[in-house]
C-alpha positions in Angstrom: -7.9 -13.1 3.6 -8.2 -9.8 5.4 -10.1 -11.0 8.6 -8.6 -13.8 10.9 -10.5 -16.1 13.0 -11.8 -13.6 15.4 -13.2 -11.3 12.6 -10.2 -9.0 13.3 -9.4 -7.2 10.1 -5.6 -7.5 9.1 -3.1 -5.3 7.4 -1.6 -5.8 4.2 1.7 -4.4 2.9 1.7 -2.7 -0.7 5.0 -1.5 -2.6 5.3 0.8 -5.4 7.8 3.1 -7.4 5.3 5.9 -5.7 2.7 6.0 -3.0 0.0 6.5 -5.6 1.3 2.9 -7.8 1.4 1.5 -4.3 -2.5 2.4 -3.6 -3.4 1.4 -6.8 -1.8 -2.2 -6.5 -3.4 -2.5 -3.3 -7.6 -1.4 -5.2 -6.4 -4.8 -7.4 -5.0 -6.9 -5.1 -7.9 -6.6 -2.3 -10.8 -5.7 -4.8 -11.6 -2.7 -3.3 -12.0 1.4 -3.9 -9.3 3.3 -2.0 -12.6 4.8 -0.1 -13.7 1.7 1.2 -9.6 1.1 2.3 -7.5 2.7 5.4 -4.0 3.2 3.8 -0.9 4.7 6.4 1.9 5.0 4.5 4.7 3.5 6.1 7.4 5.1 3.7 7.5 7.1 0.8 9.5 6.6 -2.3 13.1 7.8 -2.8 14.7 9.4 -5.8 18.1 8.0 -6.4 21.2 9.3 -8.1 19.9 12.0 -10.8 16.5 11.7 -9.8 16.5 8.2 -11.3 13.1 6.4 -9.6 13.4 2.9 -7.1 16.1 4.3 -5.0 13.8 3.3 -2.3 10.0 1.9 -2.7 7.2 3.8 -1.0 5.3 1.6 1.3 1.8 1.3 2.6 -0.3 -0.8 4.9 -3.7 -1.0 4.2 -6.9 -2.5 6.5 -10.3 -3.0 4.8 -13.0 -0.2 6.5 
C-alpha cells in the first residue's frame, strides 16, 4: 500500500480537527509508530468563529521511513 511497483515509498494524506488527531489517525491507518513515519504537515488546523474547532482541518502527508 505504501510502496508502488518500483519499491518507491508513497505519501499518504491524514486529516484531523488538530495536527496531533491527524498523526494519530495516520499510527492506525498505516500500523506504524510516528518514529518509524516522516509526517510534513501540509496545513494546520483553524479555529473558527469563537474559537469553535473544524474551521479548517490540519493536514499531513506521511511516507513510511
Amino acid at each position: 500500500m505504501y510502496l508502488n511497483e518500483k519499491n518507491e515509498a508513497q505519501e499518504s494524506e491524514f486529516e484531523g480537527h488538530t495536527t496531533e488527531e491527524a498523526i494519530k489517525k495516520a499510527e492506525k491507518s498505516m500500523g506504524l509508530d510516528r518514529e518509524c513515519m516522516d509526517i510534513k504537515v501540509v496545513c494546520e488546523e483553524k479555529m473558527g468563529l469563537f474559537g469553535m474547532r473544524g474551521a479548517k482541518l490540519a493536514k499531513i502527508k506521511v511516507t513510511r521511513k
